[in-house]
C-alpha positions as CSV (number, residue, x, y, z in Angstrom):
1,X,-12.0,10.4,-15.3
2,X,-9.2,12.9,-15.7
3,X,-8.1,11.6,-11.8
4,X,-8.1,8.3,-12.7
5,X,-6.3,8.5,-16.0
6,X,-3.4,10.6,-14.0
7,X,-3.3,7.7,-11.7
8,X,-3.1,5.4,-13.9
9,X,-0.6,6.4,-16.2
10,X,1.7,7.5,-12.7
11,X,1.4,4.0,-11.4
12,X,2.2,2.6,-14.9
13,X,5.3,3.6,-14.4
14,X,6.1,2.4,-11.0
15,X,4.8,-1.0,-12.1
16,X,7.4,-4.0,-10.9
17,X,5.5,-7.0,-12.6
18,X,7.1,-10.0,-11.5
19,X,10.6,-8.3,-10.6
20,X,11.0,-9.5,-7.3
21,X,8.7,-12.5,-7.1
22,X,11.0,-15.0,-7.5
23,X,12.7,-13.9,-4.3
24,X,13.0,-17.3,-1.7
25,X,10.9,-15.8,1.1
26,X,7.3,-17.2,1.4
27,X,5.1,-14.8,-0.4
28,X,2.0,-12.9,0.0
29,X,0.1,-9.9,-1.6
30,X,-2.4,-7.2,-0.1
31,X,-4.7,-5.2,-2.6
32,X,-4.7,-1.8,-2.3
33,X,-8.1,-0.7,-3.4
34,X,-8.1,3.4,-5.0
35,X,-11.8,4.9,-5.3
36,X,-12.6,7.9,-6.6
37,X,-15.1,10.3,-4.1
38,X,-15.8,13.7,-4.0
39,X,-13.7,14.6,-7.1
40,X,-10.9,13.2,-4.7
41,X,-8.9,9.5,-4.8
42,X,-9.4,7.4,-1.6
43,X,-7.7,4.2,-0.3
44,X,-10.0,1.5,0.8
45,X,-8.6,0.0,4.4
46,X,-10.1,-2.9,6.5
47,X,-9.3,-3.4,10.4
48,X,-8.5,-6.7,11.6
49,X,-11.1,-8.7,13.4
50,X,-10.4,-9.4,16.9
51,X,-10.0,-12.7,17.8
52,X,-7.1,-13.1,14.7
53,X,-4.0,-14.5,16.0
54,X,-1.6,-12.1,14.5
55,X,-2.0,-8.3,14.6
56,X,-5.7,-8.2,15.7
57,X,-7.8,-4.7,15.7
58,X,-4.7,-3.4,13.5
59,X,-5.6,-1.8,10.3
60,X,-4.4,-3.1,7.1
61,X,-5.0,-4.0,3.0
62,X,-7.4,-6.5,2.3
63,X,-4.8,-10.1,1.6
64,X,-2.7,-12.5,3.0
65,X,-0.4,-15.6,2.0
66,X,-0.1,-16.8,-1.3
67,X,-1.8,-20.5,-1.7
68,X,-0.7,-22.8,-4.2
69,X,-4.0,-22.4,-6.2
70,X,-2.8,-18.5,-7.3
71,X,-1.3,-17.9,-10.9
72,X,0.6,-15.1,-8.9
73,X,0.4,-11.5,-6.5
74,X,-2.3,-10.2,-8.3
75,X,-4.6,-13.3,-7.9
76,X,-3.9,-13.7,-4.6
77,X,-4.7,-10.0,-3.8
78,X,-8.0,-10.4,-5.3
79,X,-8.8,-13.7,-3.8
80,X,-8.2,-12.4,-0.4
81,X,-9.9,-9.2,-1.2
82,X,-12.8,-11.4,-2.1
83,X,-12.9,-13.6,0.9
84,X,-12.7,-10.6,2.9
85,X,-14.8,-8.2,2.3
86,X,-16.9,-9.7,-0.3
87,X,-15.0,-7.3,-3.3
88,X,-15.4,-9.6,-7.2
89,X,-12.5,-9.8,-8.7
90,X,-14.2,-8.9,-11.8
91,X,-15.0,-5.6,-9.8
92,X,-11.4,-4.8,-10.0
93,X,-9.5,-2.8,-12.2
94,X,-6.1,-4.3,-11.8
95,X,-3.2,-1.0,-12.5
96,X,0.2,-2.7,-11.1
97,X,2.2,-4.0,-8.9
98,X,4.5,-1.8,-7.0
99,X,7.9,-2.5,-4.6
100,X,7.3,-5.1,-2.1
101,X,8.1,-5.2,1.1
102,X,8.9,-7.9,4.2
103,X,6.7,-8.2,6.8
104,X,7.6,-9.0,10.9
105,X,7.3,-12.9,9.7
106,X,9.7,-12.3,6.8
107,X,7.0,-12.8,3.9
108,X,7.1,-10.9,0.8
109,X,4.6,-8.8,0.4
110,X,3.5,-7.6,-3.4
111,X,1.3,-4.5,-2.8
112,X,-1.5,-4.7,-6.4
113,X,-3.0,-1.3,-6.8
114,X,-6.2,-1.5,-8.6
115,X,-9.8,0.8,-8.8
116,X,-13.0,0.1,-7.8
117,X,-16.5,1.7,-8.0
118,X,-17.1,3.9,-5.2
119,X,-20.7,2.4,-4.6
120,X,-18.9,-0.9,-3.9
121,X,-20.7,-1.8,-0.8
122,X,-17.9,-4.2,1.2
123,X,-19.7,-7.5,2.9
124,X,-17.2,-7.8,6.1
125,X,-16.4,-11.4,6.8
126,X,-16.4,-11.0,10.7
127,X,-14.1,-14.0,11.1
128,X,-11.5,-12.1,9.4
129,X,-12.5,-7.9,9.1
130,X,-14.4,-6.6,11.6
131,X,-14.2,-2.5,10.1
132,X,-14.2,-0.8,6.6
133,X,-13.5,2.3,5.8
134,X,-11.8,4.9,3.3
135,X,-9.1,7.6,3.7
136,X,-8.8,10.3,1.0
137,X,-5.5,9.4,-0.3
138,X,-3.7,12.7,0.2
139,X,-4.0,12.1,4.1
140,X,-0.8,10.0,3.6
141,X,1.1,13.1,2.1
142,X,-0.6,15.6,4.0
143,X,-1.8,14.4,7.8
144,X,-3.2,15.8,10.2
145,X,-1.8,13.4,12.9
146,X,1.7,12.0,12.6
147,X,4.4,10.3,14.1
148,X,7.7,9.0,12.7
149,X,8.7,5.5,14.7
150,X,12.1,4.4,14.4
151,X,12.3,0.9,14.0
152,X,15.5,-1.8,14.0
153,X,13.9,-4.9,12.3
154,X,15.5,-8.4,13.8
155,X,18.7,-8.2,11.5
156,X,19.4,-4.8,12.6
157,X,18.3,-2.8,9.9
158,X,17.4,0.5,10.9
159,X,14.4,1.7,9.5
160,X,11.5,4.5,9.8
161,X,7.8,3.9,10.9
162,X,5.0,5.8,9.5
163,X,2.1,6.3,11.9
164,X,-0.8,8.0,11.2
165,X,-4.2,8.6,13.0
166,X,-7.0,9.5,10.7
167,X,-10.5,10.8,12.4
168,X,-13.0,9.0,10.2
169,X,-16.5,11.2,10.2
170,X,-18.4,8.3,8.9
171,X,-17.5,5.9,11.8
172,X,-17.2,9.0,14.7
173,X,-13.7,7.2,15.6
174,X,-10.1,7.4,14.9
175,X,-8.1,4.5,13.2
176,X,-4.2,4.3,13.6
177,X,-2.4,3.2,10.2
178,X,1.2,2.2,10.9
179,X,3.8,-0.3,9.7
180,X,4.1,-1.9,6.4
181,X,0.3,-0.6,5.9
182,X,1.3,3.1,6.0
183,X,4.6,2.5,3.6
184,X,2.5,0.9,1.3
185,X,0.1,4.0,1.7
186,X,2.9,6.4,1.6
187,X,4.4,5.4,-1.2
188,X,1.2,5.2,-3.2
189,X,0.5,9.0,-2.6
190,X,3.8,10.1,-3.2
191,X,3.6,8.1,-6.6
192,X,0.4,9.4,-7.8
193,X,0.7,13.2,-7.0
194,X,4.2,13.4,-7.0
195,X,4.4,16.0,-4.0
196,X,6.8,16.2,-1.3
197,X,5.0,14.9,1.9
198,X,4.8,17.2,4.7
199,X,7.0,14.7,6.8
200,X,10.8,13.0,6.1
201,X,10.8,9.5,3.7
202,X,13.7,7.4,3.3
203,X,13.3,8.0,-0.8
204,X,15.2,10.5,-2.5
205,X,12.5,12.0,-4.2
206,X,13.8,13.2,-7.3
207,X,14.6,9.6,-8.1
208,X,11.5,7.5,-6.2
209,X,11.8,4.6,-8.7
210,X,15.3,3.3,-8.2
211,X,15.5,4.8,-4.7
212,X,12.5,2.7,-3.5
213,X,13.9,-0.3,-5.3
214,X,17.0,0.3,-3.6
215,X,15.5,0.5,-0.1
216,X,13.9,-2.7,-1.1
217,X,17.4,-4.6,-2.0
218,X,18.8,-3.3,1.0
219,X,16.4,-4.5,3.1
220,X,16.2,-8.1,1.6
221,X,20.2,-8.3,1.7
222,X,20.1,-7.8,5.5
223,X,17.5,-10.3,6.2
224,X,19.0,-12.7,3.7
225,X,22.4,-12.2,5.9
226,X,20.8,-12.7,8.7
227,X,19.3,-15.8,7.7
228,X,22.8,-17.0,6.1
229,X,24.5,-16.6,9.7
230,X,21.7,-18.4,11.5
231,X,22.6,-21.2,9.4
């Protein structure tokens, strides 16, 4: 309990609510899912089914696009989550919502952290998931394989790429978690235990709440100009 309490009242702090939601970029949300194993926090992942259009065999949170039907991130995080890989909302115990960020189709993502049982059994739907599995949450703070990727996103803004391999025991293979997955799973670690990672961040650590928000701002401002001169 005493892991989960300290996770909790961390990521109370770092909670954004509806901050940046009323952004104009087409919105979407991703759950990530914290478990508690072995005395030790893990992050629930799912790997993209093959025959997906966009990013398949890439690992990533369970969600997607926003549909008209959701009240806001949070339901849409838990109605992807339930579509797929069979996890009841009612199974979740919803913490926050933290910084967003923009994916490669310009969509604002709203990462909602939230716990689940760790005897939640996850019902792949193969049309969408075709893997689960679980990484202990330090891994993001501490890896064992990692690579920094710099990368210029389309309006030029320079930016770094976390890429991690993680040998999973369970499944005898290795899983790669990059992109806006990994930032989301960075910065979800460095929240919770409040360590330096072993590896450079674009946050000044000392100050992670406005410095992330920052990073956020700037990032938005150089798509939004972007989009201004393509008018």
């Amino acid at each position: 309990q005493g892991i989960k309490e300290n996770a909790r009242r961390r990521l109370r702090e770092f909670d954004v609510g509806a901050k940046f939601s009323r952004l104009p970029l087409p919105g979407a949300a991703v759950l990530l899912p914290l478990l508690v194993r072995g005395g030790r926090l893990h992050l629930l992942l799912t790997v993209r089914a093959m025959q997906l259009r966009r990013s398949p065999g890439e690992v990533c949170f369970p969600g997607g696009k926003r549909e008209p039907g959701d009240k806001d991130e949070i339901d849409t995080a838990l109605r992807e989550a339930k579509e797929e890989v069979g996890l009841q909302p009612e199974k979740v115990k919803v913490i926050c919502r933290l910084v967003p960020g923009i994916d490669k189709m310009n969509h604002l993502v709203t990462p909602v952290v939230g716990f689940i049982e760790d005897t939640f059994q996850a019902a792949p739907n193969p049309d969408e998931v075709s893997e689960v599995f679980v990484v202990p949450l330090e891994y993001f703070i501490k890896p064992l394989n990692y690579k920094a990727l710099s990368y210029k996103t389309s309006s030029g803004y320079l930016t770094r790429v976390h890429c991690f391999v993680y040998d999973d025991q369970e499944h005898k293979r290795s899983f790669k978690i990059w992109g806006l997955t990994a930032h989301f799973a960075v910065f979800l670690a460095l929240v919770i235990f409040g360590e330096r990672p072993t590896f450079e961040v674009d946050y000044d650590l000392d100050n992670l709440i406005l410095s992330s928000e920052n990073n956020f701002i700037n990032l938005y401002a150089s798509i939004h100009e972007r989009k201004k001169s393509n008018l």
